[in-house]
C-alpha positions in Angstrom: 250.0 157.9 106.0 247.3 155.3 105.4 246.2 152.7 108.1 247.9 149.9 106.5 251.5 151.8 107.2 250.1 153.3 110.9 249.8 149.7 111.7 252.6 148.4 110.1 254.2 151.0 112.0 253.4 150.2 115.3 254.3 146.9 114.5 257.3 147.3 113.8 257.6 149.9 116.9 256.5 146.5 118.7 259.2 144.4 117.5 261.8 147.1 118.3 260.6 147.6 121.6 260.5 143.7 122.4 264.5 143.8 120.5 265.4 146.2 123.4 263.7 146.4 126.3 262.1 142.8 127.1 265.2 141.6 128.8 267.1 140.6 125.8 264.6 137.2 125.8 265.6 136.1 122.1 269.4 135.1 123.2 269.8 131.8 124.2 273.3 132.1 126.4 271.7 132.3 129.8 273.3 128.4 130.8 274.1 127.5 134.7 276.0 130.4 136.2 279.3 130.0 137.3 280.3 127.8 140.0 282.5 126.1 141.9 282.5 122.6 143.7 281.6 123.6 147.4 283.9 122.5 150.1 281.3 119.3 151.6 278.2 118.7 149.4 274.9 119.0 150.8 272.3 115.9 150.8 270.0 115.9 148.1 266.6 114.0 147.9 264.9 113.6 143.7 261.6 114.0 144.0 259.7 112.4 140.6 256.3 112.6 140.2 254.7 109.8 137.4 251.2 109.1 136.0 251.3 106.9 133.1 254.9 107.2 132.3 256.2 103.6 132.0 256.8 104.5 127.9 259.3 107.0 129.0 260.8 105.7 132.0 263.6 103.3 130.4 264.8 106.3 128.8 264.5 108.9 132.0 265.1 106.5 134.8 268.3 105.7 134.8 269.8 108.4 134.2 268.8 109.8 137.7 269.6 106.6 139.3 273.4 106.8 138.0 274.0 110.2 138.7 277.5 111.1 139.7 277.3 113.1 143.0 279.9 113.2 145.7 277.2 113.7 148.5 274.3 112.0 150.0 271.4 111.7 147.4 268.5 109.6 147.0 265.4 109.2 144.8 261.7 109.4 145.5 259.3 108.2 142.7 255.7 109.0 143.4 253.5 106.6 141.5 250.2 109.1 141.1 247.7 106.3 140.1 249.2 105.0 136.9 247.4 102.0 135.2 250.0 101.1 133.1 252.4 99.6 135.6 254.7 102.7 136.1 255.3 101.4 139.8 256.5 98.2 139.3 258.7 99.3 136.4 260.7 102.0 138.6 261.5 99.1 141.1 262.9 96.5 137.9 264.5 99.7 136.1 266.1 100.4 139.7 266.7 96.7 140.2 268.8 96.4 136.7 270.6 99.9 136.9 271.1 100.1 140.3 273.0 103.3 141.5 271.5 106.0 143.6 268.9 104.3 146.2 265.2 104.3 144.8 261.9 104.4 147.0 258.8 104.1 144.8 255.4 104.9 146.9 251.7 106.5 145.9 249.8 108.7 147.4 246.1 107.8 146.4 244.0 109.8 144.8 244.4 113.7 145.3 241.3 115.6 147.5 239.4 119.0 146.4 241.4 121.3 145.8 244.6 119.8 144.9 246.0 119.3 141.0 247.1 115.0 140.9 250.6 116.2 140.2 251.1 118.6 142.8 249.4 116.0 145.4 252.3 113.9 144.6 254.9 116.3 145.3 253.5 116.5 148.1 253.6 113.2 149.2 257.1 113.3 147.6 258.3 115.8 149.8 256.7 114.0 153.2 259.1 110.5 152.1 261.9 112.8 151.7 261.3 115.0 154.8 262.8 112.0 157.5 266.4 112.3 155.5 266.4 115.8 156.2 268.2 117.0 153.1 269.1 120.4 152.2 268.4 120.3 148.7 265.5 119.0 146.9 265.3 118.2 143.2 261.8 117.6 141.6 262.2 116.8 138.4 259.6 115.1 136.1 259.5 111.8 134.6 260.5 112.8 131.2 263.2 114.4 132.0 266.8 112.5 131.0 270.0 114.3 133.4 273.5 113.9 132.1 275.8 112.3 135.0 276.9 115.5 136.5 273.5 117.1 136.7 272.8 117.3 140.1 276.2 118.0 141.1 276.4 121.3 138.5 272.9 122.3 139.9 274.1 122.3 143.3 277.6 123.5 143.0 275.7 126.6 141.0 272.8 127.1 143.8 275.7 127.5 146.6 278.0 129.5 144.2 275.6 131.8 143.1 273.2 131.6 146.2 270.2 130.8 144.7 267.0 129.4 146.5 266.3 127.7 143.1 267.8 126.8 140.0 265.6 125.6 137.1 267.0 124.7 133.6 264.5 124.5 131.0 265.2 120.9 129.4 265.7 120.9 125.6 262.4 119.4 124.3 262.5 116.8 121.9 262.5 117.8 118.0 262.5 115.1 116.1 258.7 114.8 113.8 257.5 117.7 111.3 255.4 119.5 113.9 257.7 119.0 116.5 260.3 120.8 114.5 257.7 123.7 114.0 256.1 123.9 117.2 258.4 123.5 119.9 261.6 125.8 119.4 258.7 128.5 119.6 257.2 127.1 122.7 260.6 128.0 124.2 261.1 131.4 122.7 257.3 132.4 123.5 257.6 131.5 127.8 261.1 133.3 127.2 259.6 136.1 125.7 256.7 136.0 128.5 258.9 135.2 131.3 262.6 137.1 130.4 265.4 134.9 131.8 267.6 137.9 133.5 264.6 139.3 135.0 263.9 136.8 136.6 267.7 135.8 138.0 267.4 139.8 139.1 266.9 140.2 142.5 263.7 143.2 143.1 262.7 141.8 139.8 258.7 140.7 140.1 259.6 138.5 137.1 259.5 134.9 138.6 259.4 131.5 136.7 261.0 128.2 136.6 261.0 124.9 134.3 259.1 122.1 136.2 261.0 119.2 134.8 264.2 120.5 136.5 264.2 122.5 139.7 266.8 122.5 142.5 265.5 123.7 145.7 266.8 124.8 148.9 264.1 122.8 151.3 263.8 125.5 154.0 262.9 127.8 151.2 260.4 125.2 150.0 259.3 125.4 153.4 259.1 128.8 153.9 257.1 129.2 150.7 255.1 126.6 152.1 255.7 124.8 148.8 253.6 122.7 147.6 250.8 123.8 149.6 250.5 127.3 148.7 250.2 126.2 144.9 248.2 123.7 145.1 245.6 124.0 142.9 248.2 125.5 140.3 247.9 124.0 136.7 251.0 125.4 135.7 253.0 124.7 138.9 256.3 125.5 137.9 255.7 129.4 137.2 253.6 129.8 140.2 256.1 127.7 142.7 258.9 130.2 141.5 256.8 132.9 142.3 256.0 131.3 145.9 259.5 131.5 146.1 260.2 135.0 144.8 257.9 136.2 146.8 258.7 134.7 150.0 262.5 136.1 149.2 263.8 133.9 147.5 266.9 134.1 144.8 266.0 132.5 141.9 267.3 131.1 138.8 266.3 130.4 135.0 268.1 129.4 132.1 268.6 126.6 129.3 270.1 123.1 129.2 272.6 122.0 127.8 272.6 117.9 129.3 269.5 118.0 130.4 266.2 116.4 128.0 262.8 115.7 127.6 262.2 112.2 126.6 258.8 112.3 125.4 257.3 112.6 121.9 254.8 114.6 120.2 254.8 113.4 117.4 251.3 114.5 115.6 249.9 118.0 116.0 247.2 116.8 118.5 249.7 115.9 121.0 251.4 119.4 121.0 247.9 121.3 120.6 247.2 119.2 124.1 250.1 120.2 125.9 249.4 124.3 124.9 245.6 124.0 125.1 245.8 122.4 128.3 247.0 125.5 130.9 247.1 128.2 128.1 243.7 130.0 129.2 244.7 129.5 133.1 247.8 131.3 132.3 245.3 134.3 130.9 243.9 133.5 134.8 240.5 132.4 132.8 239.9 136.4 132.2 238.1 137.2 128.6 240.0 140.7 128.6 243.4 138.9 128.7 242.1 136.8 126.2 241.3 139.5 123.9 244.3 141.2 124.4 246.5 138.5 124.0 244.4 137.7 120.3 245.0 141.0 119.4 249.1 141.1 120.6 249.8 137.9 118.9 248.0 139.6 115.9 249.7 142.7 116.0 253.6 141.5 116.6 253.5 138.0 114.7 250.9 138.3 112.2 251.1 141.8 110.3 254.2 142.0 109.4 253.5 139.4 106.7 250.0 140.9 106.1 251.1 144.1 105.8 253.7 142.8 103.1 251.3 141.1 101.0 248.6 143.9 101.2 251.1 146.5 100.5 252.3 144.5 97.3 248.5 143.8 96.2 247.6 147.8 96.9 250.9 149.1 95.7 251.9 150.4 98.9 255.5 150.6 98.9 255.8 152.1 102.6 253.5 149.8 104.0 255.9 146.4 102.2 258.7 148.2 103.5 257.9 148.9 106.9 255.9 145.3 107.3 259.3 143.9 105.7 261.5 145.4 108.7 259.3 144.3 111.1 259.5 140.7 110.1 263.2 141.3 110.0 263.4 141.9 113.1 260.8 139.2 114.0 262.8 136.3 112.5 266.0 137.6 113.3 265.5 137.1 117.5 264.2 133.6 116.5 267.2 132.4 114.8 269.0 131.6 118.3 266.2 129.5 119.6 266.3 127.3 116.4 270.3 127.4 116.6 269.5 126.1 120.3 267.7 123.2 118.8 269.7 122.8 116.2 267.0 123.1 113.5 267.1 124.8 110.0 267.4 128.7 110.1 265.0 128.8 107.0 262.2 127.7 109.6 262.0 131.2 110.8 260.5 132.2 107.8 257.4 130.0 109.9 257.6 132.0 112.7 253.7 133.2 111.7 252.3 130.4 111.2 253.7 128.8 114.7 252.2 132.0 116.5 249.0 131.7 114.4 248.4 127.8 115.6 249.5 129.3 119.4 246.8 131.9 118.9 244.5 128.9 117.8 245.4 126.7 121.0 244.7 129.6 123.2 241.1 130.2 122.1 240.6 126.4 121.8 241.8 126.4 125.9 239.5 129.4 126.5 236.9 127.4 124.8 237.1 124.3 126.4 237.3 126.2 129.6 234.0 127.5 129.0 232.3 124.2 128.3 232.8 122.9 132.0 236.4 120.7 130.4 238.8 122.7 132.3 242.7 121.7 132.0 242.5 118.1 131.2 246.1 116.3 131.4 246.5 112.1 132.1 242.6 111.4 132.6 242.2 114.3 134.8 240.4 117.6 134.5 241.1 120.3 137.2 238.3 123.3 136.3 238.9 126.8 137.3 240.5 127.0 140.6 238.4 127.8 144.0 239.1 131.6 145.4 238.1 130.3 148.7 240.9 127.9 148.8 243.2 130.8 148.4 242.3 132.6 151.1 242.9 129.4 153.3 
């Protein structure tokens, strides 16, 4: 066989291996587990953290402020320096809505070694602490619940168990590149981050969503959640794994009534959001990097290339085998864009969505390098400190 079919090949190997044996990641029927109302419902404190978010608030707000829970449950806003009068809307929004009981408060500016949004949780947290609630839910400021929410997270935590439930809100899709980019965003952390593995108990696989998590406090505590993460850019993965590890049950899957409010409605925005943590998730290594170029090449990438050079070079075997691999490619994406209820003929893109990830990734590992570290709100956080760590 030539090169262009060994690689094809092992594509397509790839694809059939990730069909199989990454933990079924491509279906997109992993919703709450089943529950039942509990017999007295525990008290429940919303933690939200919010820099800059008075454009998104109206929208986000008061949907947590009327939520329809038979227990004791109260909200915590944590204004984390915003400019733009995110403080003072909470209190109208809360004012006009009313429903659940709303404390807004700030913590000041975060010290060495903490990430601003983490520093509010935090101070989130402390406010919440003196109401001694079983149950925390930190959910960001984006996030829009359906009335039930909290009442279907809980009733599944003490059905099922869990430590922590986290449903992955269904991102907005409503501009061109919104439509392109983020049903993959989804399908890529699934394919990173398997849902079942992670709901597996022994399973090392740990992650969560960070606009929704329910969370049993003494776990929090015996995590030692936030602290133990606090320099963590992408806090929601590594306070799951805080979790996990200090035995923990936790759980993963999508929403169905819960949303992200916020736009990105030019390329820009969503490059920002991706570029932002994607080199900290590589842990700032240049190996990882590399490897992760060359994966995204290999699986996404030549299936089509194999195609089009089999076709120039009249290489039947090498079209044919590229052809199944990108069978098999775009058929596990068709359940993420039924998810999002987006045109199937948009898998055909699938490519050129990884390709732009693969761009994102180097531009993160670039901006890294230049001393820009993970900028997000008007703050930077540059590669963490070991030495905090080992505190």
């Amino acid at each position: 066989m030539t090169a262009l079919v060994w690689i094809a090949v092992v594509s397509l190997a790839s694809w059939l291996w990730l069909l199989v044996g990454q933990g079924f990641f491509w279906r997109t029927d992993l919703r709450l587990p089943p529950r039942r109302e509990p017999e007295s419902w525990p008290s429940v404190c919303v933690v939200v953290p919010a820099r800059d978010e008075a454009a998104v608030l109206p929208h986000s707000l008061p949907s947590l402020l009327a939520q329809d829970y038979p227990g004791q449950a109260e909200v915590f806003l944590v204004d984390d320096g915003s400019s733009d009068g995110t403080g003072e809307l909470a209190r109208a929004l809360a004012e006009r809505y009313g429903g659940l009981p709303l404390t807004v408060d700030s913590p000041g500016e975060p010290p060495a070694g903490w990430t601003g949004k983490l520093w509010a949780v935090r101070h989130g947290i402390s406010l919440a602490r003196a109401r001694t609630p079983e149950y925390l839910l930190l959910t960001d400021a984006d996030i829009a619940h359906a009335p039930d929410s909290l009442r279907e997270l809980v009733a599944a935590a003490r059905t099922g168990g869990f430590d922590l439930v986290s449903q992955m809100a269904r991102l907005r899709v409503d501009s061109v590149w919104e439509r392109l980019v983020v049903p993959a965003f989804v399908y890529f952390f699934a394919q990173l981050y398997p849902f079942r593995w992670i709901a597996t108990r022994g399973s090392r696989t740990a992650a969560a969503a960070g606009g929704c998590v329910l969370l049993r406090t003494d776990a929090a505590e015996r995590a030692r959640i936030p602290d133990a993460i606090r320099q963590a850019v992408i806090d929601d993965v590594a306070l799951a794994r805080a979790v996990k590890d200090g035995g923990g049950h936790v759980w993963l899957g999508l929403a169905d009534r819960v949303d992200s409010v916020r736009p990105y409605p030019r390329l820009h925005d969503l490059w920002r959001m991706v570029s932002r943590s994607a080199y900290a998730q590589l842990r700032h290594s240049p190996l990882l990097l590399l490897g992760t170029v060359l994966g995204l090449t290999l699986v996404y990438l030549v299936p089509s290339l194999t195609i089009v050079a089999g076709l120039v070079s009249g290489n039947t075997t090498a079209m044919v085998v590229g052809g199944l691999a990108k069978l098999v490619m775009t058929g596990t994406y068709i359940p993420m864009l039924r998810y999002y209820r987006q045109p199937l003929w948009l898998s055909v893109l699938l490519p050129v969505t990884a390709f732009l990830y693969l761009l994102m990734t180097v531009d993160s590992a670039v901006q890294h390098y230049r001393g820009r570290g993970a900028a997000w709100k008007g703050r930077t956080y540059a590669r963490p400190d070991p030495a905090l760590d080992e505190q």
